[in-house]
N, C-alpha and C positions, 0 to 999 in steps of 0.2 A: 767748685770743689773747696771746702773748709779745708782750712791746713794751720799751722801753729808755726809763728814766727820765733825763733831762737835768738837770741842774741847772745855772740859769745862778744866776750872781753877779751883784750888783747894782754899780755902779761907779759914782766920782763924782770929779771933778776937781777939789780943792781945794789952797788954801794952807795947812795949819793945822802948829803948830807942834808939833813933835816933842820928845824927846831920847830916846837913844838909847845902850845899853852889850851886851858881852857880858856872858850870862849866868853863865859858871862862867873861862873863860879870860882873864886881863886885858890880851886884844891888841889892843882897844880902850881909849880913853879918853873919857868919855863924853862924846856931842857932842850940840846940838841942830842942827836943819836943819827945812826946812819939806818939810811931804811934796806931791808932787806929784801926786798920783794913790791914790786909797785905794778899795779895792773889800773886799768881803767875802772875799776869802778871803785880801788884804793888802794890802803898803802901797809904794808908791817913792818915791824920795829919792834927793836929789845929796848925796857927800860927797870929802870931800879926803882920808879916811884909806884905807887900805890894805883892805878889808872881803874877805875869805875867802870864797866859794861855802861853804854845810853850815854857816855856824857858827851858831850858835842866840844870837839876841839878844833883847831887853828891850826892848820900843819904849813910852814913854809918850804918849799922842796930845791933846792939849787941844783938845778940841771946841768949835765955837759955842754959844750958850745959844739961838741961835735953833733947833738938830738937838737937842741934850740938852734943851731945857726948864728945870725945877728938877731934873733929874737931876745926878752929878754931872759935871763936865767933862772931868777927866783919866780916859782909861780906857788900861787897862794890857794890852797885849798880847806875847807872846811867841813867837816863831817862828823860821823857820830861815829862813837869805839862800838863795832860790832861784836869782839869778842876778846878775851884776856885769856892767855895760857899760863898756867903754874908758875912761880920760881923755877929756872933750870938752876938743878944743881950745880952745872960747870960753870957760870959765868955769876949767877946770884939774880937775873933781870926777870922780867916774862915777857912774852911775846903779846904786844899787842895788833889789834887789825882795826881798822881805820876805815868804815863804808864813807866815801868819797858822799858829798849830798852838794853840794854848790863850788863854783871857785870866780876869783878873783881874775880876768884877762890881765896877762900881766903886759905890761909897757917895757919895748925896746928903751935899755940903755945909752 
């Protein structure tokens, strides 16, 4: 019997703090910001710089000790800007989204 495998992603809504560069292009200058929203297959965030749809960046994520344990905290992901939402008038930033493409195993402190 053919059938179609689904895969969901697991998704969680946090504050955890970031920083954040491109990868090979320096049209970024590296910023931190708090991520808004972080699910398995990436991550969002409000920023004030100009951030490009396709460009492939370098997201650091610093995790709580209560999710990591004694593992280490900072884990290093890399991936490409899925998509850019507008300037919000209330804040000045846009929302960007983050497709997760490779990471870093990060090493106990």
């Amino acid at each position: 019997m053919p059938g179609h495998e689904r895969r969901h992603g697991h998704r969680f809504i946090m504050r955890v703090p970031l920083r954040f560069h491109a990868t090979k292009e320096p049209v970024l200058k590296e910023e931190s910001a708090s991520s808004l929203n972080i699910s398995t297959h990436g991550v969002y965030f409000a920023t004030d710089q100009k951030v490009p749809e396709g460009l492939m960046v370098q997201l650091h994520l610093k995790m709580p000790r209560e999710i990591v344990g004694d593992g280490a905290e900072e884990w290093s992901f890399t991936g490409r800007v899925a998509h850019v939402e507008p300037l919000s008038r209330q804040n000045g930033k846009s929302g960007v989204g983050v497709q997760f493409l490779f990471y870093e195993v990060p090493r106990p402190r």
